[in-house]
C-alpha positions, 0 to 999 in steps of 0.5 A: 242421023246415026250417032251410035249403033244402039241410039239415034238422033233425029233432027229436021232442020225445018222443025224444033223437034229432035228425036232420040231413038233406040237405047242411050247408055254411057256409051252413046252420051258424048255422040248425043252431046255433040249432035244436040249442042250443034242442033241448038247452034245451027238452029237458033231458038229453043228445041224440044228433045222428044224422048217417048222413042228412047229407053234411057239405060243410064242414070247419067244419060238423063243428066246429059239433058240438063248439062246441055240444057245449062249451056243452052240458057248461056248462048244466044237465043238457044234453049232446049226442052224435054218431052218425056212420057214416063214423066221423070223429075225435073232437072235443070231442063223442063220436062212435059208428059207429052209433045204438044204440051211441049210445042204449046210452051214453045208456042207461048214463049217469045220469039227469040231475036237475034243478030249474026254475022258469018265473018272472015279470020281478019283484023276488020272483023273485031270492027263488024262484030262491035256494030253488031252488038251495039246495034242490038243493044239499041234495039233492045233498050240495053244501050249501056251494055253497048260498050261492055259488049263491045269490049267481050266481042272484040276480044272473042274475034281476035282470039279467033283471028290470032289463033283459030284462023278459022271463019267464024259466026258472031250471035248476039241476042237479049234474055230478059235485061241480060245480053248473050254473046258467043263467037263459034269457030272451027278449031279445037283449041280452047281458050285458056284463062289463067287469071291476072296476067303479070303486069310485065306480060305483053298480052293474054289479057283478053280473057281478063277483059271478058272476066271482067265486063261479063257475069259469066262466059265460057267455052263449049267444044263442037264436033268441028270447033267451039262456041265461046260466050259470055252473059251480060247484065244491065244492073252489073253495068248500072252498078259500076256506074253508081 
């Protein structure tokens, strides 16, 4: 699909390749950002940016790769690889020489698991949304992040039903002992966190809750929406517990 005159982003719903094509320059990064974070939503698993059809005309544009990249490792069974033949340093993002040492590593990982859930703007979803995750949590051997991610779910779909309004996807999946949660909505509007809200304050403490149990969360804008998640990790959980 065309994202910007001089550079386009080729994408196969059927196939972890995506192809950058023409020229990238500063002019084209937002457009490239925009449709390689919805390729890793739409599709999960990881993706292999090929980009022996691209002249990279910026230094900068070459850094989009491993900013997107970092928000990949973050979300639910996302990740993205680079297939570059003129063999620039690595960044943030693995880089192979060629397409097939790309899909050979691909190859060799394992198949991401994940859980997901398409659900309505309403009070109930909170409720599907925590089966959710603590289904995978004892699926995935982590039963004692049942409870945190119960609590970061729970606040992510309310946000979106008190604010949002829009219908949403819940995804949850394991990475080694970490647990990965993100709710994707269809509004702009981006979560605030302010830090400790006041004692005397009737709400706003979601966002303190999921600071709380996760190790990490944020919020990464869509061309139509957003995608809000958090990370996290058996031995936070362990330790809290000592």
């Amino acid at each position: 699909m065309p994202m910007d005159v001089r550079c386009l982003v080729e994408t196969d719903e059927f196939s972890a390749v995506v192809r950058l094509t023409g020229v990238l320059d500063r002019a084209g990064l937002d457009a490239v950002r925009d449709a390689l974070l919805a390729r890793l939503w739409q599709r999960p698993g990881a993706a292999i940016v090929d980009l022996s059809g691209v002249r990279i005309a910026d230094p900068a544009a070459r850094a989009l790769l491993d900013e997107v990249h970092r928000v990949a490792v973050d979300w639910p069974a996302a990740d993205l690889l680079v297939c570059d033949p003129a063999g620039q340093p690595e960044g943030a993002a693995p880089v192979h020489r060629s397409l097939d040492s790309a899909q050979a590593a691909l190859g060799e990982a394992p198949q991401a698991a994940v859980l997901a859930a398409d659900l309505p703007p309403v009070v109930a979803a909170a409720r599907e949304a925590r089966a959710l995750v603590t289904e995978g949590c004892a699926r995935w051997g982590v039963p004692e992040l049942a409870e945190p991610a119960s609590i970061a779910v729970t606040e992510m779909v309310n946000n979106v039903v008190a604010h949002a309004r829009t219908p949403m996807t819940v995804r949850v999946a394991p990475r080694d002992s970490a647990l990965h949660l993100a709710v994707r909505d269809h509004s702009a509007r981006r979560p605030a966190y302010a830090g400790l809200a006041p004692v005397t304050s009737t709400g706003g403490r979601g966002l303190l809750l999921i600071d709380t149990v996760a190790r990490r969360w944020g919020s990464t804008p869509l061309p139509d929406g957003k995608v809000v998640w958090c990370v996290l990790h058996a031995e936070d959980e362990a330790t809290l517990r000592n």
